[in-house]
HTML snippet that shows the backbone in 3Dmol.js (N, CA, C, O; Angstrom):
<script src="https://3Dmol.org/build/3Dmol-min.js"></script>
<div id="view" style="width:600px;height:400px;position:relative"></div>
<script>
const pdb = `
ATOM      1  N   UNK A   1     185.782 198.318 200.702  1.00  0.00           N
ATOM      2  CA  UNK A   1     185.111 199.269 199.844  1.00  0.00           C
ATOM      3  C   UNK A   1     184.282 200.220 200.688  1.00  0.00           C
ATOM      4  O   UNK A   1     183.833 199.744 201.731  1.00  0.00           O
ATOM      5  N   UNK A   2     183.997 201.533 200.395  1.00  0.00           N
ATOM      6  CA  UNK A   2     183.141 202.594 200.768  1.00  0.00           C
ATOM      7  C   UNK A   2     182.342 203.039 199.579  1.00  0.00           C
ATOM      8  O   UNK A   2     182.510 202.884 198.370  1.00  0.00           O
ATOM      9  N   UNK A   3     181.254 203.748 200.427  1.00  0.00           N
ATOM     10  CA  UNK A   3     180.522 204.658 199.476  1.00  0.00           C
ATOM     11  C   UNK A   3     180.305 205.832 200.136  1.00  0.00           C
ATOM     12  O   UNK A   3     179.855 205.973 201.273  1.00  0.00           O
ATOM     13  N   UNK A   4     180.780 206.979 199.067  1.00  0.00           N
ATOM     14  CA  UNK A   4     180.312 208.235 199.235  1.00  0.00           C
ATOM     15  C   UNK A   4     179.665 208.636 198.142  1.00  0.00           C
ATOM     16  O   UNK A   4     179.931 208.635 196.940  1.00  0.00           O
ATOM     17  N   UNK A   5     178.033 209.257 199.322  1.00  0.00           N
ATOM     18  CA  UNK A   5     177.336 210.325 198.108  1.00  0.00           C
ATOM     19  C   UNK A   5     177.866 211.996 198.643  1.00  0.00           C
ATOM     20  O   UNK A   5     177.986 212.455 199.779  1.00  0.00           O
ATOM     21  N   UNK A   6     178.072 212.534 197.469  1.00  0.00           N
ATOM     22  CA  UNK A   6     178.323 213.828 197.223  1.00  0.00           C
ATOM     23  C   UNK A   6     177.009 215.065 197.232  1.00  0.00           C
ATOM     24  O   UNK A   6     175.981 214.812 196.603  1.00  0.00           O
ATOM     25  N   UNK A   7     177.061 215.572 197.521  1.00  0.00           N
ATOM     26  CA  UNK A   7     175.555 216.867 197.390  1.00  0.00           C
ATOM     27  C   UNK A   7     176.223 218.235 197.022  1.00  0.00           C
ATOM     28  O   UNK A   7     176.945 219.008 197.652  1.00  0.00           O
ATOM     29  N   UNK A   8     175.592 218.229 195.491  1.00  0.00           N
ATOM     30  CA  UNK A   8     176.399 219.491 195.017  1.00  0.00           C
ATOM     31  C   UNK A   8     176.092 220.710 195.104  1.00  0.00           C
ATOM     32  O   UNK A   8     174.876 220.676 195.295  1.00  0.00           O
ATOM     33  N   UNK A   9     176.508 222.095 195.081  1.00  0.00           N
ATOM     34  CA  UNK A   9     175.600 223.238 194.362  1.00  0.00           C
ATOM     35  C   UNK A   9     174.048 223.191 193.790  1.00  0.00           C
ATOM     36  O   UNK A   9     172.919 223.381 194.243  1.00  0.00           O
ATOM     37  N   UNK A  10     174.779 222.750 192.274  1.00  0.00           N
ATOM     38  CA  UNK A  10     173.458 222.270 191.557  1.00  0.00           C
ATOM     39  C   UNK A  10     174.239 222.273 189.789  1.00  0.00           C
ATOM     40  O   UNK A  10     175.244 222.913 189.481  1.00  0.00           O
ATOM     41  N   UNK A  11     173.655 221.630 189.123  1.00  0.00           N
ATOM     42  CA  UNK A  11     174.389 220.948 188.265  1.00  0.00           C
ATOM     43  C   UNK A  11     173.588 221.795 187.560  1.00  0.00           C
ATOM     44  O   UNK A  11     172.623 222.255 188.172  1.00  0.00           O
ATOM     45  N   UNK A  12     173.771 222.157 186.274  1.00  0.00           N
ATOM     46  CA  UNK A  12     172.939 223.203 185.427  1.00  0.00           C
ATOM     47  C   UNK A  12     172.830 222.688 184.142  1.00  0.00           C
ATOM     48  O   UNK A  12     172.254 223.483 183.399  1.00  0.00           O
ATOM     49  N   UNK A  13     173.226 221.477 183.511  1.00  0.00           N
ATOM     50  CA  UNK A  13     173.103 220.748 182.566  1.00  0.00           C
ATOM     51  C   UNK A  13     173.373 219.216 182.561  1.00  0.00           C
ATOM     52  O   UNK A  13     174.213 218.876 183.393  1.00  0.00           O
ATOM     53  N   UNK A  14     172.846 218.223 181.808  1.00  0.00           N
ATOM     54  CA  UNK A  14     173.120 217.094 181.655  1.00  0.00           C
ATOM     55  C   UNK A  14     174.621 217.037 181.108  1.00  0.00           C
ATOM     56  O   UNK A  14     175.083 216.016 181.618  1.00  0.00           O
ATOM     57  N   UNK A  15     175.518 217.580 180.391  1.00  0.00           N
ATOM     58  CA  UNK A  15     176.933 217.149 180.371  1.00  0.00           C
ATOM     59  C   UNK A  15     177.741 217.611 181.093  1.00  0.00           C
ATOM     60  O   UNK A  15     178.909 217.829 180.772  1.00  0.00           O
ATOM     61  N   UNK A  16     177.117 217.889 182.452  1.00  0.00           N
ATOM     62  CA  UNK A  16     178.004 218.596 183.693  1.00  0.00           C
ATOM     63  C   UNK A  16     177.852 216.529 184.113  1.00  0.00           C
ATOM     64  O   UNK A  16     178.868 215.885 184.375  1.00  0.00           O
ATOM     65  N   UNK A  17     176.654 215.970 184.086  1.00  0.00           N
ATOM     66  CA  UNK A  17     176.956 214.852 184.555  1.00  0.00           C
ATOM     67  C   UNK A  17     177.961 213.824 183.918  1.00  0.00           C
ATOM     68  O   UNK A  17     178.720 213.028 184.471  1.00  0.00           O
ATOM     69  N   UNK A  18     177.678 214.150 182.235  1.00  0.00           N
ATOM     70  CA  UNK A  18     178.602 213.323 181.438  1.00  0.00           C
ATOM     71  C   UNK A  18     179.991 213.354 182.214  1.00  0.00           C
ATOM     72  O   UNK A  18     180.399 212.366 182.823  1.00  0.00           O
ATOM     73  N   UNK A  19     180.649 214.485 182.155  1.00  0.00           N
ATOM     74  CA  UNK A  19     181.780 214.787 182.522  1.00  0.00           C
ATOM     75  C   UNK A  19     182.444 214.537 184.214  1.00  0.00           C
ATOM     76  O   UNK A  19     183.526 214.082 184.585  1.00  0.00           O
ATOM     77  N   UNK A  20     181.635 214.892 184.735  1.00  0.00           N
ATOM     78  CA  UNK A  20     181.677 214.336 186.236  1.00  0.00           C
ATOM     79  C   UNK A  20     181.647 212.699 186.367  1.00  0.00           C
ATOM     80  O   UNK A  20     182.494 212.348 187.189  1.00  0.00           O
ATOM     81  N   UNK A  21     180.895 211.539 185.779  1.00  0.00           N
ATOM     82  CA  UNK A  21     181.259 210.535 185.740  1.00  0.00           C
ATOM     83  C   UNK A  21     182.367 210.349 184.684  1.00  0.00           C
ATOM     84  O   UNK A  21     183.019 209.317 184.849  1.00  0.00           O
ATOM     85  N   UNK A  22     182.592 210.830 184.027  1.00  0.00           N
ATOM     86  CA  UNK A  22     183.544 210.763 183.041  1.00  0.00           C
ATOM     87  C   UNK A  22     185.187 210.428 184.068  1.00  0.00           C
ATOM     88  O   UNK A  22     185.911 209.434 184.046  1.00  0.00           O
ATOM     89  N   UNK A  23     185.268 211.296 184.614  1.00  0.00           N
ATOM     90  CA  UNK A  23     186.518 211.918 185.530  1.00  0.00           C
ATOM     91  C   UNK A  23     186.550 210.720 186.406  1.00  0.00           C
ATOM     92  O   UNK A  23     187.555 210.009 186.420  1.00  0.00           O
ATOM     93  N   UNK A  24     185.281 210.392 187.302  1.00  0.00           N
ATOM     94  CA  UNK A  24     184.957 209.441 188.356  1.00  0.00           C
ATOM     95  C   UNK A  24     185.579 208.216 187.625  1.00  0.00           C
ATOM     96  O   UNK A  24     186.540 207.541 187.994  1.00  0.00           O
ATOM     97  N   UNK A  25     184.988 208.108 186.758  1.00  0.00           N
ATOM     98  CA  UNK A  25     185.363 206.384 186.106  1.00  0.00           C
ATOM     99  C   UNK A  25     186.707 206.487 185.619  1.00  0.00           C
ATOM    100  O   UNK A  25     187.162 205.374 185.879  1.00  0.00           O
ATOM    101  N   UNK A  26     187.565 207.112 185.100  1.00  0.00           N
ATOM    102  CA  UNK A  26     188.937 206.945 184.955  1.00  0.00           C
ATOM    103  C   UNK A  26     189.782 206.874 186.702  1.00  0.00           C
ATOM    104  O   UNK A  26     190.726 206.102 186.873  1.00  0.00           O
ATOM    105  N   UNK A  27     189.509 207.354 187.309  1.00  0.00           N
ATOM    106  CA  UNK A  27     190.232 207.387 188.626  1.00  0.00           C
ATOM    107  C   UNK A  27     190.371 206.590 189.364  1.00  0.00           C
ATOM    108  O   UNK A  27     189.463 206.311 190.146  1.00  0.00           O
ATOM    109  N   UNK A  28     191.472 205.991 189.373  1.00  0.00           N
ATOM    110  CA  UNK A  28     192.009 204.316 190.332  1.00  0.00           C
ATOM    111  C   UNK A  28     191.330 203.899 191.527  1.00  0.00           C
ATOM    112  O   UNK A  28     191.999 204.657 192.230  1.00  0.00           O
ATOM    113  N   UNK A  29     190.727 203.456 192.186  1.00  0.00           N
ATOM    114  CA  UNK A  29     189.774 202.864 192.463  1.00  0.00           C
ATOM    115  C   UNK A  29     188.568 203.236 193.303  1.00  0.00           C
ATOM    116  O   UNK A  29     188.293 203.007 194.481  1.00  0.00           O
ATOM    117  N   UNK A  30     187.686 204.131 191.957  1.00  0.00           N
ATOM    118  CA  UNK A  30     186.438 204.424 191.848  1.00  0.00           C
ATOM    119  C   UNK A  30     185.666 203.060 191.183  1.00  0.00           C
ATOM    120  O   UNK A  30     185.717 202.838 189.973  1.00  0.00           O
ATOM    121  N   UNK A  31     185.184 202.470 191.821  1.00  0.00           N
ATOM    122  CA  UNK A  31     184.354 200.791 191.123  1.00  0.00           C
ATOM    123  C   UNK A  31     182.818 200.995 190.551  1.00  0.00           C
ATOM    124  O   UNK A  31     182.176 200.060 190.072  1.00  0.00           O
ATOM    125  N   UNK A  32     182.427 202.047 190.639  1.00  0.00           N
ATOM    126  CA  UNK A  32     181.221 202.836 190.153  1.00  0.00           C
ATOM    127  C   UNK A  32     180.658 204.297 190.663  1.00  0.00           C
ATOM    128  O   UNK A  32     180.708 204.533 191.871  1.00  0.00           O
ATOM    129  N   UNK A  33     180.111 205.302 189.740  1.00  0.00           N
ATOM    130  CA  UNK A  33     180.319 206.029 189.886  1.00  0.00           C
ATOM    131  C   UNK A  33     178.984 206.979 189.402  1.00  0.00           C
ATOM    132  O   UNK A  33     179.530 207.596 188.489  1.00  0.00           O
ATOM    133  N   UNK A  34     178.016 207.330 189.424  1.00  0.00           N
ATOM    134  CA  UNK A  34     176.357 207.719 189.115  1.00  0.00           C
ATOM    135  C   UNK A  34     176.339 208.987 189.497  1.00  0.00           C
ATOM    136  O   UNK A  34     176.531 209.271 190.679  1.00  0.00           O
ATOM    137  N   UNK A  35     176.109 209.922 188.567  1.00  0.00           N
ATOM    138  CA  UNK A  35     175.551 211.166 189.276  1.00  0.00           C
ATOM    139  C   UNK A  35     174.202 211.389 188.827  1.00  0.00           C
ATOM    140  O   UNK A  35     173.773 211.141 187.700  1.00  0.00           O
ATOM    141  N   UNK A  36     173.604 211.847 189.741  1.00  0.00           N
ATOM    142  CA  UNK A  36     171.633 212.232 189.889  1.00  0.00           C
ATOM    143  C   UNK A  36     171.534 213.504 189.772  1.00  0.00           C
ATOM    144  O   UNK A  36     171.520 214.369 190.647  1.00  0.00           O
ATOM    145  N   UNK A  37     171.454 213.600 188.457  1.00  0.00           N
ATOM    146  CA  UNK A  37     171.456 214.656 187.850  1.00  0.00           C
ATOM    147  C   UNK A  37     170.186 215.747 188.738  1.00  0.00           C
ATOM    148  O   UNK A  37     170.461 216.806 189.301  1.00  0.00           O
ATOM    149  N   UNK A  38     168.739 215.082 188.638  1.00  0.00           N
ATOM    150  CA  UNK A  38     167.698 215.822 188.962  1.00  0.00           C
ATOM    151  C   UNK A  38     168.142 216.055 190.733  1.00  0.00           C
ATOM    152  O   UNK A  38     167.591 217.016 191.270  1.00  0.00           O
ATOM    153  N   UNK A  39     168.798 215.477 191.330  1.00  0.00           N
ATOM    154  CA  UNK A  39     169.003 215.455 192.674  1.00  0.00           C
ATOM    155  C   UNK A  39     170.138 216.510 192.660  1.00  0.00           C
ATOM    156  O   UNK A  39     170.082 217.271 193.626  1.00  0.00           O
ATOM    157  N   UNK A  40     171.169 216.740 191.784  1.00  0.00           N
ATOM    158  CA  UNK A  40     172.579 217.605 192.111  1.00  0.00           C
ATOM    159  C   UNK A  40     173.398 216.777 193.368  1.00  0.00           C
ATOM    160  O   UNK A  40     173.804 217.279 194.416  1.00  0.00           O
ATOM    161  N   UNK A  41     173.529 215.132 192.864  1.00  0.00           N
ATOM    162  CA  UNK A  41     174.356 214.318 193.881  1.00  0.00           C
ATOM    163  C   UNK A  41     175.184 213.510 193.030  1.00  0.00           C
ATOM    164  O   UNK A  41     175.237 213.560 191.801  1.00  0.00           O
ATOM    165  N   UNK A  42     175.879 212.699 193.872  1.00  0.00           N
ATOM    166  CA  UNK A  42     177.240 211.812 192.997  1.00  0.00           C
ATOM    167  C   UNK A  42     177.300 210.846 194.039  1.00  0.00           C
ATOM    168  O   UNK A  42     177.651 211.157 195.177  1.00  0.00           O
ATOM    169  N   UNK A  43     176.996 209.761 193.733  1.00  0.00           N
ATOM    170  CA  UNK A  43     177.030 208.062 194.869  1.00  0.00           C
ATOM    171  C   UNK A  43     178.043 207.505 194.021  1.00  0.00           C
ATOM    172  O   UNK A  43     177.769 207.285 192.842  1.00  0.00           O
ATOM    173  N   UNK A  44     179.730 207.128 194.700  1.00  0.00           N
ATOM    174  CA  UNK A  44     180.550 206.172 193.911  1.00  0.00           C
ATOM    175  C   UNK A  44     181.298 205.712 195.144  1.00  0.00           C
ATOM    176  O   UNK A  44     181.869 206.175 196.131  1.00  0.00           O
ATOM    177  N   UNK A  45     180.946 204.362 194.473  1.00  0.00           N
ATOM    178  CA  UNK A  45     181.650 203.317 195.474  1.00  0.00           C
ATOM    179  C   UNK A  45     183.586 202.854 195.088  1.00  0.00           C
ATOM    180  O   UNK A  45     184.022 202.351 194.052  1.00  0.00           O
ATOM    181  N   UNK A  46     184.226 203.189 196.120  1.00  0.00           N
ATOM    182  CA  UNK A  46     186.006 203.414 196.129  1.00  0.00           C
ATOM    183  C   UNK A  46     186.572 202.565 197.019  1.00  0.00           C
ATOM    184  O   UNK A  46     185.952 202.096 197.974  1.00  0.00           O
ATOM    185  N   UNK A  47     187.630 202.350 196.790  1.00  0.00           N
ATOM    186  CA  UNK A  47     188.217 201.047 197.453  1.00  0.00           C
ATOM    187  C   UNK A  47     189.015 202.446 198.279  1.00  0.00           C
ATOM    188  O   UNK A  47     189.270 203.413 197.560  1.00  0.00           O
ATOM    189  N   UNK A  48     189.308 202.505 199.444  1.00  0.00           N
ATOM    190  CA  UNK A  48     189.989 203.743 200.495  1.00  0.00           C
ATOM    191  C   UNK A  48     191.423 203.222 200.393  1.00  0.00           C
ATOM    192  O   UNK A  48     192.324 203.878 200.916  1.00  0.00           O
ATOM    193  N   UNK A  49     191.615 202.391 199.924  1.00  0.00           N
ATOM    194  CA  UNK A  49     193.072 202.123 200.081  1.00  0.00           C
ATOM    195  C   UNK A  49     194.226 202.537 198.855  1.00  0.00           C
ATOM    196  O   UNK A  49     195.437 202.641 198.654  1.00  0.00           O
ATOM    197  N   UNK A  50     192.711 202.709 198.120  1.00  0.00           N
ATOM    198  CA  UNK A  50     193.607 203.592 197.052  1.00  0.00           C
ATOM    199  C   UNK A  50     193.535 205.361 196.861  1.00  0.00           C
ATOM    200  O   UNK A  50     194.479 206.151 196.843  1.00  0.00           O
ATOM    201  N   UNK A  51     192.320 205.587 196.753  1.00  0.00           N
ATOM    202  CA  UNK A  51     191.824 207.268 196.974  1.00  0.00           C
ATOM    203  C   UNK A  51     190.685 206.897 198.301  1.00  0.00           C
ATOM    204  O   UNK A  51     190.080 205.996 198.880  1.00  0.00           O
ATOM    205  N   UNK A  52     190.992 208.620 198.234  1.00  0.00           N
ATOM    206  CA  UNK A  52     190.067 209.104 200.001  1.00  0.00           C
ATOM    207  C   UNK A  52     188.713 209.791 198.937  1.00  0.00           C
ATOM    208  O   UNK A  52     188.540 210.218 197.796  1.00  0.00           O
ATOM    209  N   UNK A  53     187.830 209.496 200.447  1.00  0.00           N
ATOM    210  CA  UNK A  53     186.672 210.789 199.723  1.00  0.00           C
ATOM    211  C   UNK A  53     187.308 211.796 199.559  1.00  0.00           C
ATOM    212  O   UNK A  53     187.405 212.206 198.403  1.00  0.00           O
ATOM    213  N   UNK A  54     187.915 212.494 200.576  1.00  0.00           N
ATOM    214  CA  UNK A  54     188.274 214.022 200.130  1.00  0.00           C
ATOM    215  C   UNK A  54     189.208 214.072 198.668  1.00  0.00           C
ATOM    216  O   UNK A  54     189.143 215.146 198.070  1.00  0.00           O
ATOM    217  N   UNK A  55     190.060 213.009 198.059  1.00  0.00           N
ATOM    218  CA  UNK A  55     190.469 213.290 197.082  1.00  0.00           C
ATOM    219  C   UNK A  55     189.354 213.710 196.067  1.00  0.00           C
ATOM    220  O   UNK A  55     189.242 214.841 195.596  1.00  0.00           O
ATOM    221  N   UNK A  56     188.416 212.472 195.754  1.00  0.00           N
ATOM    222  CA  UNK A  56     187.456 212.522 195.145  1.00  0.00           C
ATOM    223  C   UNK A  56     186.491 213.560 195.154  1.00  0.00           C
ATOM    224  O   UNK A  56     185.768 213.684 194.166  1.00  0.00           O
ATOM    225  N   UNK A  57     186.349 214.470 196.305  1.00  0.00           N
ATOM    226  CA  UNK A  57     185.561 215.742 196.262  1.00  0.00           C
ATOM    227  C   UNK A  57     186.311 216.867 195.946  1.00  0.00           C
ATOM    228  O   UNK A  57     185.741 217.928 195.688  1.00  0.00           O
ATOM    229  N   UNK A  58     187.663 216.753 195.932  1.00  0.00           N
ATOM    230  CA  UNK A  58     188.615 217.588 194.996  1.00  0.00           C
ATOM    231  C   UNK A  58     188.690 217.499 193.688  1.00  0.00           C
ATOM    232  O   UNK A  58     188.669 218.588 193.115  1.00  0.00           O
ATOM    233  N   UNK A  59     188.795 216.278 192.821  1.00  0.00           N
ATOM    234  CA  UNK A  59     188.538 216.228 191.596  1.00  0.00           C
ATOM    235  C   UNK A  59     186.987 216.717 191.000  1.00  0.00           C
ATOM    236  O   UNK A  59     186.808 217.032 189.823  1.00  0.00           O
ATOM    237  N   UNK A  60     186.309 216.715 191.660  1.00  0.00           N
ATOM    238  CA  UNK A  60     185.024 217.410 191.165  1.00  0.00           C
ATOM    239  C   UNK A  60     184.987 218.761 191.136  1.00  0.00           C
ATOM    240  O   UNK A  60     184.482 219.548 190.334  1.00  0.00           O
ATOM    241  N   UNK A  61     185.941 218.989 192.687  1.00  0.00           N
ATOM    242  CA  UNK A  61     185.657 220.584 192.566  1.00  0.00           C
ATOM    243  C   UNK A  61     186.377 221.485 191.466  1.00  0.00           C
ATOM    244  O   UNK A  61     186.053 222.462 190.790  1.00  0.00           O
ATOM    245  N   UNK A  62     187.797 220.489 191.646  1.00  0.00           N
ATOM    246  CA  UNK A  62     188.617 221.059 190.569  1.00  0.00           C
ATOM    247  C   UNK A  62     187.590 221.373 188.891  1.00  0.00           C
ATOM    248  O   UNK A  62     187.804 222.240 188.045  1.00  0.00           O
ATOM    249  N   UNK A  63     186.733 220.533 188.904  1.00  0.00           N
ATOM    250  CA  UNK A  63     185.896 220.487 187.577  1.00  0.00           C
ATOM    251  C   UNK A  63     185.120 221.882 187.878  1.00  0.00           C
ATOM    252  O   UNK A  63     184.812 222.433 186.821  1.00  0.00           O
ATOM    253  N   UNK A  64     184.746 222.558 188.966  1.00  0.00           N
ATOM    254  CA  UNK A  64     184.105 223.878 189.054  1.00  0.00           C
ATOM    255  C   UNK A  64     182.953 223.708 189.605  1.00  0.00           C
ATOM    256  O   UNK A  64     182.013 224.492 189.471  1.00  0.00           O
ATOM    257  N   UNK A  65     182.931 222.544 190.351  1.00  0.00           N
ATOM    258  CA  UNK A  65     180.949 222.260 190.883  1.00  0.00           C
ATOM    259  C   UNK A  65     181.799 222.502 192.685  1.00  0.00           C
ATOM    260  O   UNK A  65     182.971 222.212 192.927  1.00  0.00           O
ATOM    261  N   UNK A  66     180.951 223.000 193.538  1.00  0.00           N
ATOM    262  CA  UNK A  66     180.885 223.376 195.078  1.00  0.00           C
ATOM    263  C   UNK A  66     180.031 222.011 195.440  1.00  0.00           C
ATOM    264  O   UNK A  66     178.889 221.787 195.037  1.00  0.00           O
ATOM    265  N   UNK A  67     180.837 221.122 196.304  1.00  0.00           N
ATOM    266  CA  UNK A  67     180.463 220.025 196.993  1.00  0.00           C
ATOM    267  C   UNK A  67     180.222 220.678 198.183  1.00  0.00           C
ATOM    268  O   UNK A  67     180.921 221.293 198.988  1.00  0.00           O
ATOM    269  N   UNK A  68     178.741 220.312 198.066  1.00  0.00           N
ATOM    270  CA  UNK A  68     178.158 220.932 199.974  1.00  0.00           C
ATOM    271  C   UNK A  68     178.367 220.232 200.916  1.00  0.00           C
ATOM    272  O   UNK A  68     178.631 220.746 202.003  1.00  0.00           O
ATOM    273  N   UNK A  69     178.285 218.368 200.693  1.00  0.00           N
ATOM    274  CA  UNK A  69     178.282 218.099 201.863  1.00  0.00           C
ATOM    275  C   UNK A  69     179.023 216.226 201.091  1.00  0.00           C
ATOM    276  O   UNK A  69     179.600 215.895 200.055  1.00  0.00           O
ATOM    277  N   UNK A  70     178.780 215.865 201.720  1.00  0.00           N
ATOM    278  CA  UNK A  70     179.541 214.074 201.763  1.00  0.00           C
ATOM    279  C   UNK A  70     179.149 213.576 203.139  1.00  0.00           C
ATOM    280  O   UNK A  70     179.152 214.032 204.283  1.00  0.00           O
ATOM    281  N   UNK A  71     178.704 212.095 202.356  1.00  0.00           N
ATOM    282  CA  UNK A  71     178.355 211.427 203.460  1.00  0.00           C
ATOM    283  C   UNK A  71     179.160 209.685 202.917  1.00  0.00           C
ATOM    284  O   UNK A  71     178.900 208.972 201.948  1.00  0.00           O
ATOM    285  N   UNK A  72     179.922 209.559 203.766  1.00  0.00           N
ATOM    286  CA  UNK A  72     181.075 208.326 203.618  1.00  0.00           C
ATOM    287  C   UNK A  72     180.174 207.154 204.629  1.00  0.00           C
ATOM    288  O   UNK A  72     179.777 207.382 205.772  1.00  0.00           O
ATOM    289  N   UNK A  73     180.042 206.231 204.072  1.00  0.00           N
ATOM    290  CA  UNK A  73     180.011 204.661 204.789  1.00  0.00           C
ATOM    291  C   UNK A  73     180.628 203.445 203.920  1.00  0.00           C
ATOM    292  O   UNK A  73     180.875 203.383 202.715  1.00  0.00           O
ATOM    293  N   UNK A  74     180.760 202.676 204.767  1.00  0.00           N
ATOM    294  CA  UNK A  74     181.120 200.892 204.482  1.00  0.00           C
ATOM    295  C   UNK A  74     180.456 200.739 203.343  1.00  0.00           C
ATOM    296  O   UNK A  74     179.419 201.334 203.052  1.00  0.00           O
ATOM    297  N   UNK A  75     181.126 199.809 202.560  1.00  0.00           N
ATOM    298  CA  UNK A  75     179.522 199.423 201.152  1.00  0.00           C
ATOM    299  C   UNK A  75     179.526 197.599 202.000  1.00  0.00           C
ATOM    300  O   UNK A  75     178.735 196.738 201.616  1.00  0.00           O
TER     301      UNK A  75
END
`;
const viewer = $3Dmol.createViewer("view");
viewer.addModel(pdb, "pdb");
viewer.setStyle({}, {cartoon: {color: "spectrum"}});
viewer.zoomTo();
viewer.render();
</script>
């Protein structure tokens, strides 16, 4: 397992988060998935053997939010 937190743009409403975990939690092996809303970040822990961070910072972007930065470690 890994964890990557995400650092976004900036999120401009609370159902930008609904929807962003929304996406996170359907996606094969995302095992949890939190976005900090007041922070404009996303911490979800992924098994790498199934999706990469970079997939996962594509499905967000695809949602229309600019991922600034990612930071990947071991969980």
């Amino acid at each position: 397992m890994s964890k990557v937190i995400m650092k976004l743009d900036e999120l401009s409403c609370p159902s930008c988060m609904v929807k962003i975990e929304g996406v996170m939690s359907q996606t094969d092996g995302v095992t949890n998935a939190k976005v900090l809303f007041n922070a404009s970040k996303i911490k979800a822990e992924f098994d790498e053997n199934i999706v990469s961070a970079e997939e996962l910072v594509a499905k967000v972007e695809k949602l229309g939010y600019l991922v600034q930065s990612t930071k990947v470690t071991a969980a």
